[in-house]
C-alpha positions as CSV (number, residue, x, y, z in Angstrom):
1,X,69.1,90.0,115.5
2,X,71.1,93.1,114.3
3,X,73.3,90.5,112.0
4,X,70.0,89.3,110.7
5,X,68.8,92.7,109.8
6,X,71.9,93.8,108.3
7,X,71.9,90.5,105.8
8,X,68.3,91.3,104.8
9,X,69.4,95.0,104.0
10,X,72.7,94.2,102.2
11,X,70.6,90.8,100.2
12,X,67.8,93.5,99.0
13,X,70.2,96.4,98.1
14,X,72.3,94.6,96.1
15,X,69.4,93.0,94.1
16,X,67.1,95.7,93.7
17,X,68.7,98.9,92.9
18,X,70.7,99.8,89.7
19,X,74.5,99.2,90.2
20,X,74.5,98.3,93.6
21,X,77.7,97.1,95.5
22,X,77.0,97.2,99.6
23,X,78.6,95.3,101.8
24,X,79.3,95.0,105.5
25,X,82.1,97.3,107.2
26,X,85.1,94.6,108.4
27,X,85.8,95.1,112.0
28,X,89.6,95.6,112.5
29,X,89.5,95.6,116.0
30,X,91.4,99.2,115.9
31,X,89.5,102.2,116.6
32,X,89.8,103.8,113.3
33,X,86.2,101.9,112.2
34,X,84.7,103.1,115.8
35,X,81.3,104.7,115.2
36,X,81.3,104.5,111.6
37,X,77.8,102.7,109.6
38,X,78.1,98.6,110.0
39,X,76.7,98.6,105.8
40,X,79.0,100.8,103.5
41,X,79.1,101.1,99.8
42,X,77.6,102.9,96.8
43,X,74.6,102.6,94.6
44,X,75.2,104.3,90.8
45,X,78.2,106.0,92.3
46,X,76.7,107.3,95.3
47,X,77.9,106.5,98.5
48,X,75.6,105.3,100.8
49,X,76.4,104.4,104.9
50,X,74.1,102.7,107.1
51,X,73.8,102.3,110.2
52,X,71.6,99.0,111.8
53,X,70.1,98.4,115.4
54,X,68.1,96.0,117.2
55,X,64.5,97.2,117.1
56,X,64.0,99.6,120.3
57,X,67.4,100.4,119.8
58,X,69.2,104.2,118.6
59,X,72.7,104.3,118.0
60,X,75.4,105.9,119.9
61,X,75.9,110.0,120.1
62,X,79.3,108.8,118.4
63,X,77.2,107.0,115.7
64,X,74.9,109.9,115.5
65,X,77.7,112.3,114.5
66,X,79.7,110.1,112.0
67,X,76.2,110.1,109.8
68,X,75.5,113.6,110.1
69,X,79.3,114.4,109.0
70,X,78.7,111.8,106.7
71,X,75.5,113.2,105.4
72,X,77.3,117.1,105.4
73,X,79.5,114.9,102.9
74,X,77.6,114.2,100.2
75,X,77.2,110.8,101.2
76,X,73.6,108.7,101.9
77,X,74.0,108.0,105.5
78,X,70.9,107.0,108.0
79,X,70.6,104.0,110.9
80,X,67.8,101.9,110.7
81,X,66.5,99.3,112.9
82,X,64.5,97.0,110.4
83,X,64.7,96.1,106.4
84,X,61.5,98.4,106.0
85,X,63.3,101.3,107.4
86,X,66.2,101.5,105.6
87,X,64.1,100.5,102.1
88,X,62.2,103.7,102.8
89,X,64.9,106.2,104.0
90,X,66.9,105.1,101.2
91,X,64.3,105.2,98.8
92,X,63.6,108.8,100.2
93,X,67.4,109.7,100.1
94,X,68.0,108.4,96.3
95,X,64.7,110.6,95.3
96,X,66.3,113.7,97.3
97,X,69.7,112.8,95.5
98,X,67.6,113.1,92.0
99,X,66.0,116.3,92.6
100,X,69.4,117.7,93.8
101,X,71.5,116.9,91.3
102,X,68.4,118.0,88.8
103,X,68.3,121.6,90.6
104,X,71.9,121.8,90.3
105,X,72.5,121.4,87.0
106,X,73.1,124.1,84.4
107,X,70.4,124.8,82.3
């Protein structure tokens, strides 16, 4: 089911935002990819990590700690456990994104 979920997400990303390029992280089999988001890429430059789970499902306190260093990053990092969960943090991450770069700007 997660392999399912993460198509869906990666399918609708890819078609419906604006220079979209996500794609799922390979699996080396080394530890260097261990807790890191299964979906990485970017989305108009930004880079955006996600994390997918079964429904009923949270991910790992390893998991938990790669997005929030992710997140301290400057990167758009969140797990989600469906395709209408990671539509609407990432809609709510890009719009945060917006209103960040707009406050930070020089005026």
């Amino acid at each position: 089911m997660e392999k399912t979920i993460t198509n869906k997400i990666i399918k609708y990303i890819n078609k419906s935002y604006h220079q979209a390029i996500v794609k799922k992280r390979l699996s080396t089999g080394s530890t260097d990819n261990t807790g890191y988001p299964d979906i990485t890429g970017s989305i108009s430059g930004i880079r955006v990590e996600i994390e997918v789970k079964q429904p009923g499902c949270e991910p790992t306190k390893l998991q938990y700690s790669r997005i929030r260093k992710l997140n301290k990053n400057n990167c758009i990092a969140f797990w989600a456990d469906s395709l209408e969960s990671a539509i609407y943090q990432l809609d709510q991450a890009l719009l945060a994104w917006d209103n960040k770069i707009i406050f930070n700007k020089a005026v």
